[in-house]
C-alpha positions in Angstrom: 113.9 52.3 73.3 110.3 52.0 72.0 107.9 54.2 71.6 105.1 52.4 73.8 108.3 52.3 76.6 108.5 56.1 76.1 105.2 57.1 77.1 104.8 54.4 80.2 108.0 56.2 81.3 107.2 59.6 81.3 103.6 59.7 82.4 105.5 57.0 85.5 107.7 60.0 85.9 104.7 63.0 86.0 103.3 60.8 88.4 106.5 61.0 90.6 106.7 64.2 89.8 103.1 65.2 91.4 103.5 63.0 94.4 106.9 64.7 95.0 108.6 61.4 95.0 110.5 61.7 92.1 114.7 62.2 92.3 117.0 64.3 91.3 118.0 62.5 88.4 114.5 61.4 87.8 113.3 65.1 87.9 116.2 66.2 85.1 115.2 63.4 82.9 111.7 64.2 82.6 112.5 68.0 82.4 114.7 67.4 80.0 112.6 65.3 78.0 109.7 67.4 78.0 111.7 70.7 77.0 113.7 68.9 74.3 110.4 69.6 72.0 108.1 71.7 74.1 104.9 73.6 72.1 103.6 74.9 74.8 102.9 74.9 78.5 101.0 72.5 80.4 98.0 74.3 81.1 95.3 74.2 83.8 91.8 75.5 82.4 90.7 78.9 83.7 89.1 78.5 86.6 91.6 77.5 89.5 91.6 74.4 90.8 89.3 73.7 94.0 91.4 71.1 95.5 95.1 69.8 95.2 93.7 66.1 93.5 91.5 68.2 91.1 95.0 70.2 90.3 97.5 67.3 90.3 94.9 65.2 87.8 94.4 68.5 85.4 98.1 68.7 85.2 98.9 64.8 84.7 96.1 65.2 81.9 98.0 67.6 79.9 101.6 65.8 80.2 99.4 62.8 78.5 98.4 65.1 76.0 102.2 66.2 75.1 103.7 62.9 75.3 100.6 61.5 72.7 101.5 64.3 70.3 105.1 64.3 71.3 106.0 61.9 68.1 103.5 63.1 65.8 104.2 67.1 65.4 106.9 69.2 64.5 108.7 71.3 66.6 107.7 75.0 66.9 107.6 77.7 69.0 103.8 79.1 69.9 103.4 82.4 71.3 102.0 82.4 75.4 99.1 84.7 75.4 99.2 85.0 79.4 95.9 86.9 79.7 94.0 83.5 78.4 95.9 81.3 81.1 95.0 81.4 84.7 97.4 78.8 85.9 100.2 77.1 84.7 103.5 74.8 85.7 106.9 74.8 83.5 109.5 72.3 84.5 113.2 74.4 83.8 115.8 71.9 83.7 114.5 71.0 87.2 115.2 73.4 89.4 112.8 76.4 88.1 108.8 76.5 87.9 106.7 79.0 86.3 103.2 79.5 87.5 100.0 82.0 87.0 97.4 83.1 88.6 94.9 85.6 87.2 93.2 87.9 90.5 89.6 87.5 88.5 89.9 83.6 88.3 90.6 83.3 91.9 87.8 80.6 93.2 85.8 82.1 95.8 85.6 80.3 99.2 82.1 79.2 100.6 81.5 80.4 104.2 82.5 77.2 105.7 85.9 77.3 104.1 86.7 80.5 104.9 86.6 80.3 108.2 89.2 76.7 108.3 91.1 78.9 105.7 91.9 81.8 107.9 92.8 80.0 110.8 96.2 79.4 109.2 96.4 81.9 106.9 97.4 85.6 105.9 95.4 88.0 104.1 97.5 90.1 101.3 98.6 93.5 102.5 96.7 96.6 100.9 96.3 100.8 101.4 97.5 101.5 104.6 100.0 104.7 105.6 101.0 106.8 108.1 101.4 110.4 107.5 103.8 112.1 110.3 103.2 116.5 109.9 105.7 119.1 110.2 105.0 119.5 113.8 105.3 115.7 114.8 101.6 114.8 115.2 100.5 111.7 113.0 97.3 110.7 111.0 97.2 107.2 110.1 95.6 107.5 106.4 94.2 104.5 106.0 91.3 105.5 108.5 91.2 108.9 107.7 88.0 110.1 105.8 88.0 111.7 102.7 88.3 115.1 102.0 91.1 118.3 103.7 92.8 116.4 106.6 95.1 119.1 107.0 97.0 122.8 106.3 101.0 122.9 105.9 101.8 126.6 105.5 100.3 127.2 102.2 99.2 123.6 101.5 96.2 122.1 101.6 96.7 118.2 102.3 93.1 116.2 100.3 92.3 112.9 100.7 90.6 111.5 97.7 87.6 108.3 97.2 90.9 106.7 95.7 92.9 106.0 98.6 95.4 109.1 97.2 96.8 111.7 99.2 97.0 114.7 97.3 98.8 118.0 98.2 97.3 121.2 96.5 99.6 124.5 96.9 98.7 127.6 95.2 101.2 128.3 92.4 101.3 132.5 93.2 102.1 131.8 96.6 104.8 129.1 96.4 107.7 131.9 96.3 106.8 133.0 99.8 105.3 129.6 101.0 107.3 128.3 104.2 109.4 125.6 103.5 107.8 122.5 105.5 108.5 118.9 105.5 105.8 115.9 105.7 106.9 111.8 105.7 104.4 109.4 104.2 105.4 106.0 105.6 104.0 102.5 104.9 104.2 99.6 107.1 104.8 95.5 106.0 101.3 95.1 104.4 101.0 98.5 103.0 101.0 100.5 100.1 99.6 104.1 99.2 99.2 106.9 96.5 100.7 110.5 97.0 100.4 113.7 94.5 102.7 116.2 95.4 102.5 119.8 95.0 104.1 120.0 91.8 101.8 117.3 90.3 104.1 114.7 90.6 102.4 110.8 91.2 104.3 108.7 94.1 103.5 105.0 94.9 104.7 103.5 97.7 105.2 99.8 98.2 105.5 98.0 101.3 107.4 98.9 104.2 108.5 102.1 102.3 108.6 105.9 103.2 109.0 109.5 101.2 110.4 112.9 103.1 109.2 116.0 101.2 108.7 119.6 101.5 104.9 120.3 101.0 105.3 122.7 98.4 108.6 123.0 96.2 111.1 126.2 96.5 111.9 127.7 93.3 115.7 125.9 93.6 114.9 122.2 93.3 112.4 119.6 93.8 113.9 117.4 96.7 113.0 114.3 98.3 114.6 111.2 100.4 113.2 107.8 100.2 113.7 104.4 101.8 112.5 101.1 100.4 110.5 101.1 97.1 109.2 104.0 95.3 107.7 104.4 91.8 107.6 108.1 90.3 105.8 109.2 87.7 107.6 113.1 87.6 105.8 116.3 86.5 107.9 117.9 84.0 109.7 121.0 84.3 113.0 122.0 82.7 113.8 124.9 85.4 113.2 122.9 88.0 115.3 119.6 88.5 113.7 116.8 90.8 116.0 114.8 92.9 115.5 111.3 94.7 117.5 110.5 97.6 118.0 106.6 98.3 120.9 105.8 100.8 123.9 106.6 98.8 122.6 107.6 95.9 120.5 110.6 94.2 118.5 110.5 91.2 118.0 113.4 89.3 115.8 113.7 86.4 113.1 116.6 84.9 110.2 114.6 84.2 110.1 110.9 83.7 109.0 107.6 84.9 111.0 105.6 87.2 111.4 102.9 90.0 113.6 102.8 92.7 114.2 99.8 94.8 116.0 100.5 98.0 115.5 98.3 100.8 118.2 97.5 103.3 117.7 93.9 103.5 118.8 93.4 99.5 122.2 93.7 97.9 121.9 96.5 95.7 120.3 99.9 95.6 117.9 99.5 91.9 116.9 102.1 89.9 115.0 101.5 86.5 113.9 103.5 84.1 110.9 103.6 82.8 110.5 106.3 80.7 112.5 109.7 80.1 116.5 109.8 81.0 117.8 109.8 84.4 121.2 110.4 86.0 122.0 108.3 88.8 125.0 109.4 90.8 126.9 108.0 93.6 130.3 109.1 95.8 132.2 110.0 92.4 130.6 107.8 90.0 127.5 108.7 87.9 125.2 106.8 84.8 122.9 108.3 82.1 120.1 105.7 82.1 117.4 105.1 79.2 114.3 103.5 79.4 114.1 100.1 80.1 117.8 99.9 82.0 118.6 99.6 85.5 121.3 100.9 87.3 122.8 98.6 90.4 124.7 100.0 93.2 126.1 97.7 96.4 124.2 98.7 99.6 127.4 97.7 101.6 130.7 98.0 99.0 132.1 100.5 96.4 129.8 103.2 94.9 130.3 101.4 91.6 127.1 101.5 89.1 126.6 98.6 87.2 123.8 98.7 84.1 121.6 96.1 82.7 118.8 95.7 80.2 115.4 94.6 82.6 112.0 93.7 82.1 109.7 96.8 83.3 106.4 94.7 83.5 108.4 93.0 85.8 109.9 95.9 88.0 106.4 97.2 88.0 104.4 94.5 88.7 104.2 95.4 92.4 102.9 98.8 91.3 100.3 96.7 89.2 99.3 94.6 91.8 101.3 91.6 91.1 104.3 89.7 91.8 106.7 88.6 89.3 109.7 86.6 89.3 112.3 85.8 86.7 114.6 83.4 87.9 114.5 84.6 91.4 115.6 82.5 94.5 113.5 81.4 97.1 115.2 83.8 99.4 114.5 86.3 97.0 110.9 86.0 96.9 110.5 85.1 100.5 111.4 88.7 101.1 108.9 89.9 99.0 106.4 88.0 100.9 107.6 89.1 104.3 107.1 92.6 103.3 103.7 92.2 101.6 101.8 89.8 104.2 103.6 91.6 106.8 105.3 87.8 108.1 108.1 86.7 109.6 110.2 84.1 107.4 112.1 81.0 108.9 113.9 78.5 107.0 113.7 74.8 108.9 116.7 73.0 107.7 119.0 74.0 104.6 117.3 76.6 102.0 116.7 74.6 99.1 118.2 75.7 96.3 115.9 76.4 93.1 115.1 79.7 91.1 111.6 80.7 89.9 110.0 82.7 87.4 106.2 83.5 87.0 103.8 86.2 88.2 100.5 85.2 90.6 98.3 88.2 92.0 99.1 90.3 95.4 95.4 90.0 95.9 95.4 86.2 97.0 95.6 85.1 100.6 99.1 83.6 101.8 98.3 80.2 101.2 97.8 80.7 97.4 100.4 81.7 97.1 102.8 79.2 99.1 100.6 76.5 97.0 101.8 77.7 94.0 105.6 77.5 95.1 104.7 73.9 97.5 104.6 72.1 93.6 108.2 72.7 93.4 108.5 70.4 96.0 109.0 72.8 98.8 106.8 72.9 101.7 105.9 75.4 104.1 103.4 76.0 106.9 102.5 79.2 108.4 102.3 79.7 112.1 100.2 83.0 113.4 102.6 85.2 111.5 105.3 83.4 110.7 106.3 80.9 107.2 108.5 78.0 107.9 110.1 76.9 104.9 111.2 73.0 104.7 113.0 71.3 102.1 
């Protein structure tokens, strides 16, 4: 097969490709061909595309580009500096896709297209919170204005400028400070910032919640959580802290950590970030060090299984980010649920296809299901709800 055949081939098959009209076996030959000597991504300059045509011909451009220098360079492996790219598409053996999207690149709409935008479209979730007092009454934080919102025994309850709820207790007094309990809960679309008493930072992601005492007895430092929590602990060798998820308990005496523990996934995760951790459930118990992540079945055996993780990846939700490595579209659909605060319907069979790459938590909806509609999957949303179509 000649060269000149080559190339009429492959730029027939990126056509195919971007008109999603390309097959299966069509689709693994030109992945295949174009990771058998890959130098680099195809790349889309740094300002977003401003319409799908404008996208599809940027990305046909640069599978020209590789098939003309396809024959005449080496093969080599090029670092990905992923703060210079704002968006890009990696074919994976034809069932993966990786894509980008920086928050600053993100092409503003004019007027006029905002308005047909939002018709059909979500906006991403952002600081919202419910805080429910010892005595039952509420204050929903997001509307709250700054400054003392409340007293709890010897605590002193500050909202700050940065959307953080702070809890100030008077170190003399704690010994003789009534032990009181407070809840911080975010709804789908939420996320918020606590300090406790003992210094301690607390994020909470979507559709999360954290139980605590509003200041610490001089025993333990104690609280329950459900969804997912980041902690960044204030350290103190006296005082163990302990994090309640379901069926498990963390305890560490300062360190950084994640814990993922909604019910609607398979497994109770908790990563380390930095520090030394012991997780522990029914009889069984792990020693973790940064950078691992312990797995235990939300509905099975207490067993704790331990694996080697990404934490940019674990935290990227913390960092206002998604990011996916080799995650399912049922996966990621879950993430989305929670974040735009949307119901999720699959129309048909759910295709099968895994995807890594990272795009911003800052972008509407529709960004983001344009990013995943390249892998050939399409979706519409209706009022607050995604259908997903083969």
């Amino acid at each position: 097969m000649n060269s000149q055949f080559n190339q009429q081939r492959y730029q027939e098959l990126a056509k195919k490709w971007l008109d999603k009209t390309i097959t299966p076996d069509e689709q693994k030959e030109f992945a295949q061909w174009y990771n058998a000597s890959q130098d680099r991504p195809l790349d889309i300059p740094p300002t977003f595309a401003g319409s799908e045509e404008e996208l599809k011909s940027r990305i046909l451009n640069s599978v020209n580009n590789v098939i003309d220098k396809k024959n005449d360079r080496p093969k080599r492996i090029v670092p990905v500096w992923w703060a210079s790219i704002a968006a890009s598409i990696l074919l994976i053996a034809g069932i993966s896709v990786f894509f980008h999207l920086k928050k600053e690149k993100t092409k503003p709409l004019s007027a006029h297209n905002q308005k047909k935008h939002l018709i059909n479209d979500v906006a991403p979730g952002g600081d919202k919170a419910l805080l429910t007092l010892a005595d039952g009454s509420k204050i929903v934080l997001n509307d709250a204005k700054n400054g003392v919102l409340a007293n709890q025994g010897l605590t002193t309850l500050n909202k700050a400028k940065n959307n953080q709820l702070i809890y100030e207790a008077d170190a003399k007094s704690v010994k003789n400070a009534p032990v009181v309990y407070n809840t911080i809960s975010t709804p789908k679309g939420g996320q918020f910032q606590i300090v406790l008493s003992d210094g301690s930072r607390v994020w909470l992601n979507a559709a999360s919640s954290i139980t605590f005492p509003t200041v610490f007895s001089t025993a333990e430092r104690r609280v329950t959580i459900t969804g997912e929590v980041y902690f960044e602990v204030a350290k103190n060798k006296q005082l163990p802290f302990r994090v309640v998820a379901v069926k498990q308990t963390v305890e560490v005496l300062g360190t950084h950590f994640n814990i993922n523990a909604y019910p609607d996934e398979s497994a109770i995760k908790t990563t380390l970030i930095e520090g030394s951790v012991k997780v522990s459930s029914g009889g069984q118990s792990a020693i973790l060090q940064p950078d691992q992540q312990a797995n235990i079945a939300i509905d099975g055996s207490d067993l704790i299984s331990i694996k080697t993780v990404d934490p940019d990846n674990v935290l990227a939700w913390k960092n206002g980010n998604f990011e996916f490595e080799k995650e399912d579209l049922t996966a990621i659909m879950r993430q989305v649920a929670r974040w735009y605060d949307v119901n999720v319907k699959y129309d048909g069979r759910v295709p099968q296809k895994s995807f890594t790459g990272s795009i911003s938590r800052s972008v509407n909806l529709s960004e983001l299901l344009k990013m995943l509609k390249y892998t050939g999957i399409n979706f519409r949303i209706n009022g607050q709800t995604v259908v997903v179509t083969p």
